[in-house]
N, C-alpha and C positions, 0 to 999 in steps of 0.2 A: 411650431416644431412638430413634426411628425414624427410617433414614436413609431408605427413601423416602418417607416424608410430604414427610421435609425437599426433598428434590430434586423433589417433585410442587409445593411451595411458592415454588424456584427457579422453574422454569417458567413457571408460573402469574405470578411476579414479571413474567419475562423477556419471556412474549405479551402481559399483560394481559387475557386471556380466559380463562375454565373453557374454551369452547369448540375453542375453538382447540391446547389442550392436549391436550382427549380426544381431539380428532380423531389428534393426530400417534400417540397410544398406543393409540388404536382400544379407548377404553373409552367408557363413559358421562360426558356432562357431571355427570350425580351424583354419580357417585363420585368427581370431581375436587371438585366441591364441598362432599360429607360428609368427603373426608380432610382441607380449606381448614379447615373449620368444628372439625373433633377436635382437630386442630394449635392454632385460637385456642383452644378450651377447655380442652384442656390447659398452655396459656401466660395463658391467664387474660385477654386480651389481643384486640381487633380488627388482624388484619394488613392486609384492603380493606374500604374502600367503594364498598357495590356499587350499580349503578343500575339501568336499565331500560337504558339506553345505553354505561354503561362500567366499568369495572373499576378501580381506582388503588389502591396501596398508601396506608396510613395512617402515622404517623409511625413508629408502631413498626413495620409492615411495611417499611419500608424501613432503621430501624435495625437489624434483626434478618435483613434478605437480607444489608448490607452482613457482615455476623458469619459469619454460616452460608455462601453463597459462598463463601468460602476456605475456609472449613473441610471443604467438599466436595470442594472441587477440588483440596485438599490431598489428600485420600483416594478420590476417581479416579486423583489421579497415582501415589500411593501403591501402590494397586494394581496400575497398571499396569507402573511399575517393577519389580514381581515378579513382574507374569505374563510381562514380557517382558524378565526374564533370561536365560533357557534359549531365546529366540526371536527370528527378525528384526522389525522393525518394523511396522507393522499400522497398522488402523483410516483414521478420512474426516482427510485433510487440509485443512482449508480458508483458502487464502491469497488475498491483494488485493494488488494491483499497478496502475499504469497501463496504459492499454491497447496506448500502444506498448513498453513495454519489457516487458510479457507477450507482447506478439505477435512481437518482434523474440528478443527475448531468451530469453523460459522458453520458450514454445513446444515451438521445434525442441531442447530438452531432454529433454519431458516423456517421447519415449521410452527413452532412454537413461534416464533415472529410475526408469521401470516397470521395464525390462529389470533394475536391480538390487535393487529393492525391489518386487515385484510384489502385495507384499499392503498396500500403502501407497496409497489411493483418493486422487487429489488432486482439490478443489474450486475451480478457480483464478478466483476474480471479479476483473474486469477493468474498472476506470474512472478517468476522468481527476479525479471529485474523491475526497476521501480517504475514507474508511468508518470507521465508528469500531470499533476491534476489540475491544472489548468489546462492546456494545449486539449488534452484528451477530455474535460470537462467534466471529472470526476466529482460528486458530491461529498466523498471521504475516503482517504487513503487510512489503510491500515501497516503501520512502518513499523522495524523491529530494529534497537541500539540506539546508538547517539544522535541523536537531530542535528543537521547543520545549515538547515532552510529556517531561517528568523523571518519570511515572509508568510509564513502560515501560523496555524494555531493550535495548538496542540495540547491535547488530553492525554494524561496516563491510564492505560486501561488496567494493567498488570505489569507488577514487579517478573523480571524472570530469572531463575537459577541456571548456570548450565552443568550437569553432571556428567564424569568421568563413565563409562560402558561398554558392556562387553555382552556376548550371551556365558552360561554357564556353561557351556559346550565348548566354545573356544578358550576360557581363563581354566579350565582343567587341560587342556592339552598343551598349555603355555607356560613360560616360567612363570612366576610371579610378584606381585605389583604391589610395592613395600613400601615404595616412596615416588615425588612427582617424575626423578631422574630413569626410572625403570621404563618408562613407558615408550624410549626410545628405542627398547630392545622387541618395539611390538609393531604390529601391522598398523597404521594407524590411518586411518577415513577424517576427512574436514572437508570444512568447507569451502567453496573457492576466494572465499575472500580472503582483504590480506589482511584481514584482522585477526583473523580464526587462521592461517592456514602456514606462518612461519614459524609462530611461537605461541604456546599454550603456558597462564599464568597460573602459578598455584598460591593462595593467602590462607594461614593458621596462624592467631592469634598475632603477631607483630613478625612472625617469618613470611617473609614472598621469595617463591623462587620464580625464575623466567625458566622456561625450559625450552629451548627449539627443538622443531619436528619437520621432518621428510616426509612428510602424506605417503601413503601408497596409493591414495584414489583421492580426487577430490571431486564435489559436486555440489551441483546450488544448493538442493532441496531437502531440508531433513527429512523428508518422509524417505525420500530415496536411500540418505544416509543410514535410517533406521531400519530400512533393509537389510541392508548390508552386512550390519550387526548382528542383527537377528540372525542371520546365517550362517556365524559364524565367519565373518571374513575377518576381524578383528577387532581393534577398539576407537570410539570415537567421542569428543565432546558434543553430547544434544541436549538444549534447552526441555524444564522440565514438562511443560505443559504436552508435549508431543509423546512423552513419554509413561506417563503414570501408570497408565493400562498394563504395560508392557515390565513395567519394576512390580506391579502389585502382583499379577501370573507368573511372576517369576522366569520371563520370556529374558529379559534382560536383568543386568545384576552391576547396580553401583560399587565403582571402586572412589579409594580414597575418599570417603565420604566425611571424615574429618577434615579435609581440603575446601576450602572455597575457590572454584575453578575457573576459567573463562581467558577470552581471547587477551585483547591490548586492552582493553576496558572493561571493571568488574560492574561498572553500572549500566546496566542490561534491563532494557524495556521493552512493551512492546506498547506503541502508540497511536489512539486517535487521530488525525491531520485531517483538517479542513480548511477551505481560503479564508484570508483575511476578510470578514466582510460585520457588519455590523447587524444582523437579522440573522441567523440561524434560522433555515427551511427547518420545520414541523416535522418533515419524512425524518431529517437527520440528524437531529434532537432526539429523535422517537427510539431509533435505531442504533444512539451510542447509547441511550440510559437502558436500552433493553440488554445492551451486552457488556454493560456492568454491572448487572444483574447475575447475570448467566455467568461470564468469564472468571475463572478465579485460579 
């Protein structure tokens, strides 16, 4: 067996080009394509169909990534679990997040992080929709709400609250907000999703009301949201971590705070995810116990 045919074959799976392969190894498209070609003849077997215009796996090239994958990545990890016995943590970390709780949250981490793991490279993509961490070959996604991927694995990092907000500038120059039903009579900011953005839940002690709402703006990102606010444009539900700073200065000002709030689900998290695999990489062990440290 040759393990780098095999992992030239990953590759090649994973861009869909010889070209684009050689380029990252700084070899010849040739030679990405006579080690393609030795691989099928030694399996006896077409793994692509090749065009003039594109590249795609054939049924057994794709039966046969799904096989050999693991069993690669078993012995990457393998290895590196004993190169870095005797060692601290190492190599590219590449994590996804949303962009306000990367900018709010990880951020002002990242040096306190290098500071203790200095040979630990983090790659931190940051966007409001989700990435798939596979395909994009992510070492940890950081997710917020309900899980509905049973193929991954998953760590709770923090419980989250979402609270009712306004600035003190806009709830003086408005009526006011007495009960969950009032807040229809107001400007109201959400999120684009449809969890958050048809109907806002209010729970005190054994009473839930549902309340539907007409957004007047809606948009991914709570940083943006908490703009918004902050300006005086009116009121919106934002999870508490995004907000602390901004309730302690007195910049924003909690309403209905005897209310327990939130979207279609009151069980609201934000989550560690990483692949199913049996070895946890060292970088990414390193990098969730450090921001469960930190996050609170």
């Amino acid at each position: 067996m040759d393990i780098e045919q095999i992992r030239l074959f990953i590759s090649v799976y994973r861009a869909r080009s010889f070209a684009a392969v050689a380029k990252e190894l700084n070899i010849a498209p040739s030679s990405v394509s006579r080690a393609i070609a030795s691989l099928e003849e030694k399996l006896q077997t077409r793994l692509f169909q090749r065009t003039t215009r594109r590249l795609a796996p054939t049924q057994s090239g794709e039966h046969y990534y799904q096989r050999v994958e693991i069993l690669i990545e078993e012995l990457e990890l393998a290895e590196q679990e004993i190169l870095t016995q005797n060692s601290e943590p190492f190599g590219t970390l590449r994590v996804t997040a949303s962009t306000s709780f990367g900018q709010t949250v990880l951020a002002p981490l990242m040096k306190g992080f290098h500071a203790q793991y200095p040979k630990i490279r983090v790659e931190l993509t940051l966007s409001d929709s989700q990435s798939n961490i596979i395909d994009e070959q992510f070492d940890l996604a950081i997710r917020h709400g309900n899980l509905s991927d049973s193929s991954f694995i998953a760590r709770k990092l923090i419980d989250v609250r979402y609270l009712l907000v306004a600035s003190k500038e806009y709830l003086e120059a408005s009526c006011s907000i007495q009960a969950p039903q009032d807040i229809q009579k107001h400007r109201l900011i959400s999120f684009s999703y449809n969890s958050f953005n048809k109907e806002w839940n209010f729970r005190r002690d054994q009473n839930t009301e549902t309340v539907s709402i007409s957004p007047m703006l809606t948009i991914t990102s709570a940083s943006a949201i908490k703009e918004c606010i902050k300006s005086g444009f009116g009121i919106s539900l934002l999870p508490d971590w995004i907000i602390r700073e901004e309730l302690k200065n007195k910049k924003l000002v909690s309403i209905l705070d005897d209310w327990h709030i939130s979207g279609k689900n009151f069980n609201n998290a934000i989550w560690l995810i990483y692949p199913t695999r049996t070895f946890i990489p060292a970088k990414t062990n390193a990098f969730m116990a450090y921001l469960q440290t930190k996050v609170s």
